[in-house]
Structure formats: C-alpha cells, structure tokens
OpenMM code with the backbone's topology and positions (N, CA, C; nanometers):
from openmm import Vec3, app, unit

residues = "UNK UNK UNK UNK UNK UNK UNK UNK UNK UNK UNK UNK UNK UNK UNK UNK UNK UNK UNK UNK UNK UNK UNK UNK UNK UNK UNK UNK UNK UNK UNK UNK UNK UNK UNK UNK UNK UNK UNK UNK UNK UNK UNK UNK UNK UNK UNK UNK UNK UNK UNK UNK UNK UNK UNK UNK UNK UNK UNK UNK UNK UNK UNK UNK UNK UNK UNK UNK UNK UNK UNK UNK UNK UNK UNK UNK UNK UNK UNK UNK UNK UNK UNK UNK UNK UNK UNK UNK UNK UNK UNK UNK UNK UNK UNK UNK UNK UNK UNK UNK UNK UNK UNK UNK UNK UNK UNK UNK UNK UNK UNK UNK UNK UNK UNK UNK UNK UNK UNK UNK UNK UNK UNK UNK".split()
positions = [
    Vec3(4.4719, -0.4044, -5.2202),
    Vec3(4.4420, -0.2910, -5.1337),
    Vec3(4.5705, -0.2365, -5.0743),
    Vec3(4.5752, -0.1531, -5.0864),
    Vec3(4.7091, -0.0576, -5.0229),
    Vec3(4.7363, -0.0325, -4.9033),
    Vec3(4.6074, -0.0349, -4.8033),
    Vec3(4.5792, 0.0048, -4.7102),
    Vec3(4.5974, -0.1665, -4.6026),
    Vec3(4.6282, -0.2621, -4.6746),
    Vec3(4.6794, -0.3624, -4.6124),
    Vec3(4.7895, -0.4081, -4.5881),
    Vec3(4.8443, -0.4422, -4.4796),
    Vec3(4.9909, -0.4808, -4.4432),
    Vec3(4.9930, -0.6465, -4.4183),
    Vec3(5.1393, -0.6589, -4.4178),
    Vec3(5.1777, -0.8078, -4.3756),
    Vec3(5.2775, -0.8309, -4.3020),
    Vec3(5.3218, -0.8885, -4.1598),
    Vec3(5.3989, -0.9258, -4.1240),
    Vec3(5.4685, -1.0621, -4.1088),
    Vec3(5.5668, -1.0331, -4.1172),
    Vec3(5.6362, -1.1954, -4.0898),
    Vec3(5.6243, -1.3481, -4.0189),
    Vec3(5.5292, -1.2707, -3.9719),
    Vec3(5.4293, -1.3902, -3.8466),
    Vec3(5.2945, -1.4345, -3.8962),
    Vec3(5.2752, -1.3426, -4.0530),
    Vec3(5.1845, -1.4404, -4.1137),
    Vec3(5.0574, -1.3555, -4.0702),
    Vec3(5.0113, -1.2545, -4.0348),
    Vec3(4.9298, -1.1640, -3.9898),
    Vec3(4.9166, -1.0641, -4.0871),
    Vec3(4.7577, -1.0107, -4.1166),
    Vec3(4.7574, -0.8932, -4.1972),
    Vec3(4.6836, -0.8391, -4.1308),
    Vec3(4.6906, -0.6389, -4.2124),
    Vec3(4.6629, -0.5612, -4.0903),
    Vec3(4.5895, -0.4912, -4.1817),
    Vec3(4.4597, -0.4634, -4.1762),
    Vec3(4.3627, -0.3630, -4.2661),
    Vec3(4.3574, -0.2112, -4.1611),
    Vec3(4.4395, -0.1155, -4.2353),
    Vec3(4.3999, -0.0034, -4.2064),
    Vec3(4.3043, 0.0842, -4.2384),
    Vec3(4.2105, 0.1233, -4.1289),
    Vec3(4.1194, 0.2239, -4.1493),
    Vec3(4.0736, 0.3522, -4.0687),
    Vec3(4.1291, 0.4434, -4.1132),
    Vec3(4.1275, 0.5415, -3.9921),
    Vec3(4.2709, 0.5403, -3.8946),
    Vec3(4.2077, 0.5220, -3.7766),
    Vec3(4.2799, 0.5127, -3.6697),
    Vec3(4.2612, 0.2948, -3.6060),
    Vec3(4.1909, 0.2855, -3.6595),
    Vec3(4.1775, 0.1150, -3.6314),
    Vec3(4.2176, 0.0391, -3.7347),
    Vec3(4.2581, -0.0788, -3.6798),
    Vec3(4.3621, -0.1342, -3.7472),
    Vec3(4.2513, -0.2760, -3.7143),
    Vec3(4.2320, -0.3853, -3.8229),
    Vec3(4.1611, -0.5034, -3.8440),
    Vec3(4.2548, -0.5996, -3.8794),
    Vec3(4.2622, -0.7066, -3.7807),
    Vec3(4.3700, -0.8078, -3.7701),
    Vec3(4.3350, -0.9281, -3.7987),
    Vec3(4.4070, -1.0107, -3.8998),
    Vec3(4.4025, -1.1487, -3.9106),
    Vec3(4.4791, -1.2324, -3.9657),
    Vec3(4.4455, -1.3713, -3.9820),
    Vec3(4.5960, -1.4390, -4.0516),
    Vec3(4.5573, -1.4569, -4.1302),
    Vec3(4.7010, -1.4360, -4.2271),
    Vec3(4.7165, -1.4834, -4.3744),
    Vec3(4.6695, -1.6284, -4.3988),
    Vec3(4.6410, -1.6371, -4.5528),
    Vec3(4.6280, -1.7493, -4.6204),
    Vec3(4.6978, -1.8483, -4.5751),
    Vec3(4.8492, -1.8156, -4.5996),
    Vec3(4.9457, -1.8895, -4.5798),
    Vec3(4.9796, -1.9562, -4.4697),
    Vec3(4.9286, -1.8675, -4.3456),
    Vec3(4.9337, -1.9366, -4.1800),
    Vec3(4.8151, -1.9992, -4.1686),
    Vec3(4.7181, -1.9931, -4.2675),
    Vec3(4.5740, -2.0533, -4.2544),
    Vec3(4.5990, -2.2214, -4.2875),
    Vec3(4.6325, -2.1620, -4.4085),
    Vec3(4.7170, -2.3854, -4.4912),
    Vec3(4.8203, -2.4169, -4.4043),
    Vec3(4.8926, -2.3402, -4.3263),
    Vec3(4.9972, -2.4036, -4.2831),
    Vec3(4.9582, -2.4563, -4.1455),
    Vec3(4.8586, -2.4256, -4.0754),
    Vec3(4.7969, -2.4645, -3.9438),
    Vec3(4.7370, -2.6134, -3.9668),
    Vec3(4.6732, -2.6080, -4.0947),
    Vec3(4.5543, -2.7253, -4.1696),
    Vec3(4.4326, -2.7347, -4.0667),
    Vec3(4.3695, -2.8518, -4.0336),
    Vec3(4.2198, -2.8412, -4.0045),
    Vec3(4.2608, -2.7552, -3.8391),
    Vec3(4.1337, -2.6609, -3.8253),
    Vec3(4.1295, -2.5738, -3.6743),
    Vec3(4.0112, -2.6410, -3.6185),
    Vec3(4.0680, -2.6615, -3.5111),
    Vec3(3.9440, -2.6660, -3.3973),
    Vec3(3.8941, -2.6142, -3.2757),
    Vec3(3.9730, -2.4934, -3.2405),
    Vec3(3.9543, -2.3753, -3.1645),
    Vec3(4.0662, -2.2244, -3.2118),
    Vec3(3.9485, -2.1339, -3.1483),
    Vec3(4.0358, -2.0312, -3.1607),
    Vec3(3.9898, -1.9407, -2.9856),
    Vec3(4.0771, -1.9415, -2.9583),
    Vec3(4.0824, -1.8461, -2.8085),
    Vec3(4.1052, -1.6691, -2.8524),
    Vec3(3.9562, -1.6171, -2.7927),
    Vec3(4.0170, -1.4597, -2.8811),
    Vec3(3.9959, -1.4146, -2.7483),
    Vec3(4.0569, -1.3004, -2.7828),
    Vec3(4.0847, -1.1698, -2.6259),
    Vec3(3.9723, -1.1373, -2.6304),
    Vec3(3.9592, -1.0674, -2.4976),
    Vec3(3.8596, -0.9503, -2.4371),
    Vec3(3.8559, -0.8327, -2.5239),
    Vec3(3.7667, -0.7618, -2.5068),
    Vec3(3.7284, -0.6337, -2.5542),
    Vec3(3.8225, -0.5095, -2.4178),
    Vec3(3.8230, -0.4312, -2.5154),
    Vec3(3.9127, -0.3342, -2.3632),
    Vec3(4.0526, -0.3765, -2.3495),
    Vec3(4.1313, -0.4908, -2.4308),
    Vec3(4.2378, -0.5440, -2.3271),
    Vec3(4.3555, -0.4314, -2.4515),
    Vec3(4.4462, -0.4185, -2.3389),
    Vec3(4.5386, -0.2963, -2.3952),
    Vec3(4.6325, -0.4421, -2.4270),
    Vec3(4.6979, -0.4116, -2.5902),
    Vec3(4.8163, -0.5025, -2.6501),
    Vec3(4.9114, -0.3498, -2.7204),
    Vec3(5.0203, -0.4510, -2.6837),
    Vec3(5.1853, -0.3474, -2.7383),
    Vec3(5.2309, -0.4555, -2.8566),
    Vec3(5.2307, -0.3997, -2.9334),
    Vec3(5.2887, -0.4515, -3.0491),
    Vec3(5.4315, -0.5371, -3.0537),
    Vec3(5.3604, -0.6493, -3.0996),
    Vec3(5.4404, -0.7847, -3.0798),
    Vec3(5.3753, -0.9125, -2.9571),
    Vec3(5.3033, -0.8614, -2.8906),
    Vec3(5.2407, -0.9329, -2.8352),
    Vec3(5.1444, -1.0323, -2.8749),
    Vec3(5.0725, -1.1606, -2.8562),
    Vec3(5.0382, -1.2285, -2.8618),
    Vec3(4.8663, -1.2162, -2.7894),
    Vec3(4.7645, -1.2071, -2.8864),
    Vec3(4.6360, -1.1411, -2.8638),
    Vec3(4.5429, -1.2408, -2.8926),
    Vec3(4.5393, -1.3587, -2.9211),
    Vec3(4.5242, -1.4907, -2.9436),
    Vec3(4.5848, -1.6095, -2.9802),
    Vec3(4.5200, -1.7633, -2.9661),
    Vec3(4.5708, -1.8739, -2.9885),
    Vec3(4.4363, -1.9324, -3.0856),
    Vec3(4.5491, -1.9875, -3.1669),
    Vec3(4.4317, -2.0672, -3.2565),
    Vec3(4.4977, -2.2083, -3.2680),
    Vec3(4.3943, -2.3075, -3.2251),
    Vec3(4.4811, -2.4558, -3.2539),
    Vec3(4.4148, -2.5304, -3.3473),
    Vec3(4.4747, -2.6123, -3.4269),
    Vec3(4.4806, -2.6931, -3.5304),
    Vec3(4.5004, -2.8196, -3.4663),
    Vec3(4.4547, -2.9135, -3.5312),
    Vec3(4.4728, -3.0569, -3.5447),
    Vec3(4.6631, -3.0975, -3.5255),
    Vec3(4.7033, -3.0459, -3.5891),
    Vec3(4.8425, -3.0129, -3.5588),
    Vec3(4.9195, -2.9071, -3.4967),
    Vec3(4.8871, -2.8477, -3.4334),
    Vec3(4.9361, -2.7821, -3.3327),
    Vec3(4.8710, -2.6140, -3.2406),
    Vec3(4.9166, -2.5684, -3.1450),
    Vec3(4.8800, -2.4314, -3.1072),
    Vec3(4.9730, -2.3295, -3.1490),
    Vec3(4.8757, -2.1952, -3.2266),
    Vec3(4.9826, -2.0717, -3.2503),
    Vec3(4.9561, -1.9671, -3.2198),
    Vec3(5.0010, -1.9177, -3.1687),
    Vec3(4.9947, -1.7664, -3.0750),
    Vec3(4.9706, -1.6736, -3.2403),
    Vec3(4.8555, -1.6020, -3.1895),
    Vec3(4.8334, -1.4410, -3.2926),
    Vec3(4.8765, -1.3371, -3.1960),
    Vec3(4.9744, -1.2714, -3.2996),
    Vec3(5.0308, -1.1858, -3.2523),
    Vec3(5.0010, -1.0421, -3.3196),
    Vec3(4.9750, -0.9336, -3.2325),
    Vec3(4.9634, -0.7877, -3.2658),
    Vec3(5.0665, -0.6925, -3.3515),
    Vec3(5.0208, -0.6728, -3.4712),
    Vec3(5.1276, -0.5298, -3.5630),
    Vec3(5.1459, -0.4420, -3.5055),
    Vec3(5.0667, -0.3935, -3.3945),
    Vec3(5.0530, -0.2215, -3.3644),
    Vec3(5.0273, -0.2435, -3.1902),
    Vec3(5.0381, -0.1681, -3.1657),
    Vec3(4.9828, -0.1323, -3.0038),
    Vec3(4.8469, -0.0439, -3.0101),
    Vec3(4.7786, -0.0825, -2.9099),
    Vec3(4.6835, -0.0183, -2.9178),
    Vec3(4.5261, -0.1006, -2.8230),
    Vec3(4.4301, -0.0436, -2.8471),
    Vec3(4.3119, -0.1450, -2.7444),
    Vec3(4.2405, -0.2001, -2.8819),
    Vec3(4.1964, -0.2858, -2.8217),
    Vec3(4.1214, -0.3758, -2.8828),
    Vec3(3.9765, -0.3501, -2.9082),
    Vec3(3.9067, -0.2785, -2.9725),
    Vec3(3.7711, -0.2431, -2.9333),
    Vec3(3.6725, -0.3097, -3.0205),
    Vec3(3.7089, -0.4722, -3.0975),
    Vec3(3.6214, -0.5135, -3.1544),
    Vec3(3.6339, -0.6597, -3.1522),
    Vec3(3.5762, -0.7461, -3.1461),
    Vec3(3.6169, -0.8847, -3.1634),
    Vec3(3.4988, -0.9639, -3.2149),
    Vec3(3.6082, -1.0649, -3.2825),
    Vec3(3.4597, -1.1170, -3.4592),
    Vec3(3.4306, -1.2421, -3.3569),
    Vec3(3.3183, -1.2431, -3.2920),
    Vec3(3.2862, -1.3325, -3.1924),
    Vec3(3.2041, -1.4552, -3.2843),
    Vec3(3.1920, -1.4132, -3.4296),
    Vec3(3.1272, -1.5208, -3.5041),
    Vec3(3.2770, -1.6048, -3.5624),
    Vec3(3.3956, -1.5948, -3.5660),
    Vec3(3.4814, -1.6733, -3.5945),
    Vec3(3.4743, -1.8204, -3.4723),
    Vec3(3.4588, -1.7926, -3.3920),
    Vec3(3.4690, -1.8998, -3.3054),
    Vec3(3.3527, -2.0423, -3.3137),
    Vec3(3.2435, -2.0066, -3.3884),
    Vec3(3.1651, -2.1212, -3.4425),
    Vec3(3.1950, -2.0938, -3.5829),
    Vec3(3.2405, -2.0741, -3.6277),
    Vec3(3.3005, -2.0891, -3.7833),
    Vec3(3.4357, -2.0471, -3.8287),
    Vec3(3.5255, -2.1687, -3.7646),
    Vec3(3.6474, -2.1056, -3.7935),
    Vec3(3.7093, -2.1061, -3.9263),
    Vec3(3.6359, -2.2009, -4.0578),
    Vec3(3.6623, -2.1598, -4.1411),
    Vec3(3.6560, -2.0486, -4.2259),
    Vec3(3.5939, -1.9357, -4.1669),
    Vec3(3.6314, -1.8075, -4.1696),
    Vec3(3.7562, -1.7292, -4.1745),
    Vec3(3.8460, -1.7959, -4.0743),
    Vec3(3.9268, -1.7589, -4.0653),
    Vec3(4.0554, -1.7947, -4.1577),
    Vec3(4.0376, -1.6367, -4.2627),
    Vec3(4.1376, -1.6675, -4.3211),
    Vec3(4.1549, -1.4940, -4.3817),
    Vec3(4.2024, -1.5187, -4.5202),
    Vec3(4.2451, -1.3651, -4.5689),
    Vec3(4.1399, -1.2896, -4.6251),
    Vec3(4.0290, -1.2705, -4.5284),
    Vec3(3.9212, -1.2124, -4.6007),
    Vec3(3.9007, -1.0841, -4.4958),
    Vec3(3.9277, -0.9669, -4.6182),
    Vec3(3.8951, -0.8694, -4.4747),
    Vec3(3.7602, -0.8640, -4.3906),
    Vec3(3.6141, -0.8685, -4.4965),
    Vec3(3.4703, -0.8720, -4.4311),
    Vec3(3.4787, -1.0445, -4.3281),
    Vec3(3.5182, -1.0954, -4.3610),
    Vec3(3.4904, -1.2023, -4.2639),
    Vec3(3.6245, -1.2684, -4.1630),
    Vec3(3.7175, -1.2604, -4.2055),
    Vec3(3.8352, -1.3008, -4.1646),
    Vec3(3.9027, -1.2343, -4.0870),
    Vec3(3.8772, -1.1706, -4.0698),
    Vec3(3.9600, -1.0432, -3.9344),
    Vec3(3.8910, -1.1135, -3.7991),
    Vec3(4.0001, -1.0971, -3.6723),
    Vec3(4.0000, -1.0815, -3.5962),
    Vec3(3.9582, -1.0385, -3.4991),
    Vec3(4.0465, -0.9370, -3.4484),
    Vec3(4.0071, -0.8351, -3.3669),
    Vec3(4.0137, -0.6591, -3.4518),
    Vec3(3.9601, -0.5797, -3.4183),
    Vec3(3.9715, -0.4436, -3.4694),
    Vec3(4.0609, -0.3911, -3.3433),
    Vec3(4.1881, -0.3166, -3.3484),
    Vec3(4.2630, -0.2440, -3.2234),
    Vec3(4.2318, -0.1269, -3.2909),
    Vec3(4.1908, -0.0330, -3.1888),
    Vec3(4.2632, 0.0911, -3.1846),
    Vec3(4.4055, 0.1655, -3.1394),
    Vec3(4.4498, 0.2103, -3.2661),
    Vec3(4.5905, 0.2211, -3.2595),
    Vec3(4.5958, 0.2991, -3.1682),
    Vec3(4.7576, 0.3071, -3.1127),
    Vec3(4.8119, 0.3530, -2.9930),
    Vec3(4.8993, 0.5032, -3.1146),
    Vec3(4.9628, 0.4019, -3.2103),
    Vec3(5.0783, 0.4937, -3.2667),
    Vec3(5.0360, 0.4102, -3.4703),
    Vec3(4.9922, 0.4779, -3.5450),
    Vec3(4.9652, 0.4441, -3.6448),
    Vec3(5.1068, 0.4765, -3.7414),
    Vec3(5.1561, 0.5119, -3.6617),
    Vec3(5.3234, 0.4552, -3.7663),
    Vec3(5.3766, 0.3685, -3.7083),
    Vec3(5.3413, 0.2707, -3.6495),
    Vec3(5.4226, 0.1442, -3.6370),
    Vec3(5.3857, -0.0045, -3.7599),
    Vec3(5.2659, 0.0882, -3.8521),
    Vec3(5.2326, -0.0252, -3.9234),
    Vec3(5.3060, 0.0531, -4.0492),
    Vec3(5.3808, 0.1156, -4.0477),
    Vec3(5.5241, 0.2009, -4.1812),
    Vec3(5.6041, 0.0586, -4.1684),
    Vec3(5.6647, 0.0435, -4.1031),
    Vec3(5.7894, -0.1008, -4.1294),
    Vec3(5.7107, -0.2217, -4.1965),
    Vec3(5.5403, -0.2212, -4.1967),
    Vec3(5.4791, -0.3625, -4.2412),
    Vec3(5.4855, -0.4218, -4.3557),
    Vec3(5.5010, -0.5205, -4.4115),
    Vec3(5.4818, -0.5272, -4.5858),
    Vec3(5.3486, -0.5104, -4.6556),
    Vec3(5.3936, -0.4851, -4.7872),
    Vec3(5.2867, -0.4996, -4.8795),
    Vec3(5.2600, -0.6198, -4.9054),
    Vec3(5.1589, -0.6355, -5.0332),
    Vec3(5.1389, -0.7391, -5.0229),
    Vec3(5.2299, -0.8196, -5.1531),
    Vec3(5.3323, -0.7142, -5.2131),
    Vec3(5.4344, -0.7894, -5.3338),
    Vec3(5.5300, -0.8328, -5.2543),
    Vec3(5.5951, -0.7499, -5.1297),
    Vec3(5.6842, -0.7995, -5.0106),
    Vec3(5.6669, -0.9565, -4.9950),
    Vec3(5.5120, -0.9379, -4.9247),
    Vec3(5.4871, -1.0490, -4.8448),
    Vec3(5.4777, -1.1879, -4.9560),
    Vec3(5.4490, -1.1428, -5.0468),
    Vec3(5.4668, -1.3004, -5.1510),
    Vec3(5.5524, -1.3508, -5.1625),
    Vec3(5.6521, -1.2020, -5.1487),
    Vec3(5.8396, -1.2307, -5.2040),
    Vec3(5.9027, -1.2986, -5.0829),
    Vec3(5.8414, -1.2766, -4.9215),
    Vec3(5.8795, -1.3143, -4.8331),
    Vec3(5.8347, -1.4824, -4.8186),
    Vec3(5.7207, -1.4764, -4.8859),
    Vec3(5.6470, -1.6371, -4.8673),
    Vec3(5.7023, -1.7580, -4.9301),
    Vec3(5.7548, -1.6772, -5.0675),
    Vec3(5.8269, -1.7345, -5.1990),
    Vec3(5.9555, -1.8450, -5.1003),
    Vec3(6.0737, -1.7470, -5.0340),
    Vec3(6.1093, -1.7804, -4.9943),
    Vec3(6.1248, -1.8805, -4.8810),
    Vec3(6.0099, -1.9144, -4.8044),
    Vec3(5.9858, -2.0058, -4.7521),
    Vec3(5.9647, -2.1534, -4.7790),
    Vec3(5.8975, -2.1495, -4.8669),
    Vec3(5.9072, -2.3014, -4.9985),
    Vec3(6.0220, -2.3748, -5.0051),
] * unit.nanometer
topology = app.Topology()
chain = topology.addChain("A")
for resn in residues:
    res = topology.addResidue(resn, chain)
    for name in ("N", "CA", "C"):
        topology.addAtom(name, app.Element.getBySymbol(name[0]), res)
C-alpha cells in the first residue's frame, strides 16, 4: 500500500484522508516478544509529532509509542487492550489510535515500505 508509512521507531502510519491510523511494526512487535499490557491515550488528547501517545509492556520490557504527525486523536482500538495479540502490522486490526492530522505533510519525510526493510536490514 502506498498510502503507508514507516518510521524509525518502528511505527506505521496508514493514510486516509486527513486521518492518519497508527501502529507498530512487525518488527517492534518480535522485538518486544510476549505483551502483557498496553496503556492507550484518551480520545480528544492533542499529540505533536514525536511525542509519545502510548506504552506497551512486554515480558521484557516498557516502550513508549510514539506519534508520526501532530494532530488529535479521534479514535482508539479499545479492543487491542484484551487482545493484544492484535497488535501488530495489520491495518483492520492492528492500528492504534486514528489522529487527525494537524499538518498532513509531516508524514512526506516517512518511509516506504522498501525504505523501511532497507532500514530493518540494517539492524540485524
């Protein structure tokens, strides 16, 4: 999909419209291993891009989810939290929160998804 981005923090960003559908990659999904909470934001809460809009903890540790874009938050997948194996790279089930963008060119600098492999590659 074209209309999906990736950032370096392991976050992808489904654009649609003016709202933007947030969640973590595959790769931050295996790299967390077993989850046993996820803390998601409020509805209404205003985030600036780069900020930190949830925590999800694992058996091995807590990681801040962090925001691509600025913008409000006007949706939250309140069924991830009794099924966090959901949470992963699936746009119908795996997203996050939905923001409404503030500025829909701040997701221009994001990767694709040949970037983001090439970026992952390198991590290995």
């Amino acid at each position: 999909m074209s209309n999906v981005k990736y950032t370096n923090d392991h976050e992808w960003l489904k654009i649609d419209g003016d709202t933007a559908w947030v969640g973590i990659t595959t790769y931050a999904r295996h790299a967390l291993g077993d989850l046993v909470f996820l803390e998601l934001p409020e509805i209404g809460r205003k985030v600036t891009k780069g900020d930190d809009f949830a925590v999800v903890e694992s058996v091995k540790a807590a990681s801040e989810i962090y925001t691509p874009v600025s913008g409000e938050i006007v949706e939250v997948n309140e069924a991830l939290a009794d099924n966090l194996d959901d949470l992963k790279e699936d746009i119908d089930t795996g997203w996050i929160v939905k923001v409404k963008m503030d500025n829909e060119a701040e997701a221009a600098d994001l990767m694709d998804k040949a970037a983001y492999d090439t970026f992952v590659e390198g991590l290995d």
